[in-house]
C-alpha positions as CSV (number, residue, x, y, z in Angstrom):
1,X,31.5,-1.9,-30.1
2,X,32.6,-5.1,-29.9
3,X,29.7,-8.1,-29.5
4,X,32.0,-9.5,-27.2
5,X,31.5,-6.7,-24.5
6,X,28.2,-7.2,-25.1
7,X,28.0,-10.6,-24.2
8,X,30.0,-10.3,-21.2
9,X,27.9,-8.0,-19.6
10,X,25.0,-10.2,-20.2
11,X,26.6,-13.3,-19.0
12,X,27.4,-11.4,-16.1
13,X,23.5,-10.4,-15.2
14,X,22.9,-14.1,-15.5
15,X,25.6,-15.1,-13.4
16,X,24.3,-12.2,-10.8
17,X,20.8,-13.7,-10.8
18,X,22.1,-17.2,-10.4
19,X,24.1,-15.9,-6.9
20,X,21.0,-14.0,-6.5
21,X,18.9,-17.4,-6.0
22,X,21.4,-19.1,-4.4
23,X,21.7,-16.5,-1.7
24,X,17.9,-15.8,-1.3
25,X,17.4,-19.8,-0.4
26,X,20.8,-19.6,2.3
27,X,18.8,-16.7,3.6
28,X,15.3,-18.0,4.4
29,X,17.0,-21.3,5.3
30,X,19.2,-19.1,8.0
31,X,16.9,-16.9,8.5
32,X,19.4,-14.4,7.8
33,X,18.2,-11.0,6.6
34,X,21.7,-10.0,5.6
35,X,22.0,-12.6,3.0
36,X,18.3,-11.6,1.7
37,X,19.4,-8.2,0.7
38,X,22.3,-9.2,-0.5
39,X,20.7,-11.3,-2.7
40,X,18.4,-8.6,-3.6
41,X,21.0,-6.5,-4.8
42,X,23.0,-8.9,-6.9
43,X,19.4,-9.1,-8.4
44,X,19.4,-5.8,-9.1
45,X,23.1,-5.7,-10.4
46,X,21.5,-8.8,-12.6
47,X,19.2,-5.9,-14.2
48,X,21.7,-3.4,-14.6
49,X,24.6,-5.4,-16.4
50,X,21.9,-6.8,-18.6
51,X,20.5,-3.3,-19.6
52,X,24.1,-2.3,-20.0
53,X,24.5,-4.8,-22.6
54,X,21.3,-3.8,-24.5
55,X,22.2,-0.2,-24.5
56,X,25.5,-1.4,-25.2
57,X,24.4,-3.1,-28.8
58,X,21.6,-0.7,-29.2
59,X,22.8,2.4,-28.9
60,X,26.9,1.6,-29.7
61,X,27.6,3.7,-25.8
62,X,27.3,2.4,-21.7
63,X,25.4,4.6,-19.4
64,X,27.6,6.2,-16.8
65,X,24.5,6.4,-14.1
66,X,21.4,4.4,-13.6
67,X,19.8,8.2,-14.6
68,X,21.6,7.6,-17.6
69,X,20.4,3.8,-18.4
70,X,16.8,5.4,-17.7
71,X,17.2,8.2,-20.0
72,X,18.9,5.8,-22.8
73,X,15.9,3.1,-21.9
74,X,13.3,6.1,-22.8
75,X,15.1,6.9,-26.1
76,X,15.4,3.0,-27.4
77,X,11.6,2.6,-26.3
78,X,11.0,5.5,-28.4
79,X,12.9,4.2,-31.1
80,X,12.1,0.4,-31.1
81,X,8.8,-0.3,-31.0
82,X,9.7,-3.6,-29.9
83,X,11.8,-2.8,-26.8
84,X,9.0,0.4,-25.8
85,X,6.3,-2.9,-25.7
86,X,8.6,-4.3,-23.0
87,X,8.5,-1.6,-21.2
88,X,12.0,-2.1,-19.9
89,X,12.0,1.1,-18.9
90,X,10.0,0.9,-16.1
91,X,10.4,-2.4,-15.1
92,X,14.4,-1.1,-14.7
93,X,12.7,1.4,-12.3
94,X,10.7,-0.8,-10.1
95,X,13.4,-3.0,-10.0
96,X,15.7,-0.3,-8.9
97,X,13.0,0.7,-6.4
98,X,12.0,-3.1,-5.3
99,X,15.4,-4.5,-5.3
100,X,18.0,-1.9,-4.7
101,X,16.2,0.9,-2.1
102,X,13.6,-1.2,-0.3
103,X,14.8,-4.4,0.4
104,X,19.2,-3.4,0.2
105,X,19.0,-0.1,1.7
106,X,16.0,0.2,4.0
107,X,15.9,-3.6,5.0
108,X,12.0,-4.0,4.2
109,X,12.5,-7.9,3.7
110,X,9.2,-10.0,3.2
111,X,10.3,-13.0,1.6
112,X,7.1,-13.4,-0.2
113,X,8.0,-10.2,-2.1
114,X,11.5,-10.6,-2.8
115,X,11.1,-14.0,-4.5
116,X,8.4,-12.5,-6.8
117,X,10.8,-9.8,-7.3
118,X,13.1,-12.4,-8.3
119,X,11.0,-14.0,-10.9
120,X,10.2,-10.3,-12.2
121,X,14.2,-10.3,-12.6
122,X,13.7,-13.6,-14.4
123,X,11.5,-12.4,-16.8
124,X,13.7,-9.0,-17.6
125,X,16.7,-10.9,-18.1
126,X,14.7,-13.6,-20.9
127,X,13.6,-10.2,-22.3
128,X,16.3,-8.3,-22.7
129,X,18.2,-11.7,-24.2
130,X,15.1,-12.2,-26.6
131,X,16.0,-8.7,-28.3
132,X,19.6,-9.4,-28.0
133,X,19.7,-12.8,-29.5
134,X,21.1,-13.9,-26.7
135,X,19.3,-17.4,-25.0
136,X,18.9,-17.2,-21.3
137,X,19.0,-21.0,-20.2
């Protein structure tokens, strides 16, 4: 597994979140809902690539399902007690749930909500690149 794959799908969630932010403010500037959930759901991509690249270097393999990156986030939590006090695993989840389901698929947009959604994608990503090595800006 080369660290270079790794990083690439890091540097990807960080460039996702980036679009993410710059899309949610065109949004509530426009008032444009459509631009909200999509912003919401490069947010969520943001949290998948960057789990993909933990799994990645942790486990030497890439989920082929967000199923999988939740069964592979259970089995590093379980063996790092380090990542299982980050509770990635669920924070994936409610991310997932937040991000990708509410606000993308069923259109639930409160702004209020999806910014602190945001910031809770913020603090995954500084996460995930503290036990990578990797520095997030």
């Amino acid at each position: 597994m080369p660290a270079d794959r790794v990083l690439a799908y890091f540097e990807d969630a960080l460039k996702f979140y980036e679009e993410s932010l710059r899309e949610f403010e065109e949004g509530v500037n426009e008032s444009n809902p459509y631009k909200i959930r999509d912003a919401a759901e490069k947010a969520w991509n943001a949290v998948v690539q960057a789990t993909n690249a933990l799994l990645l270097k942790l486990m030497g393999k890439l989920p082929s399902s967000h199923w999988e990156r939740r069964r592979m986030l259970r089995e590093l939590e379980r063996m790092l007690p380090e990542v299982g006090r980050l509770m990635l695993r669920d924070r994936y989840g409610a991310r997932e749930r937040h991000l990708h389901e509410m606000v993308f698929y069923e259109g639930v947009i409160d702004v209020e909500d999806v910014k602190y959604e945001l910031e809770k994608v913020e603090a995954y990503l500084s996460d995930v690149g503290r036990v990578l090595g990797v520095e997030t800006r």
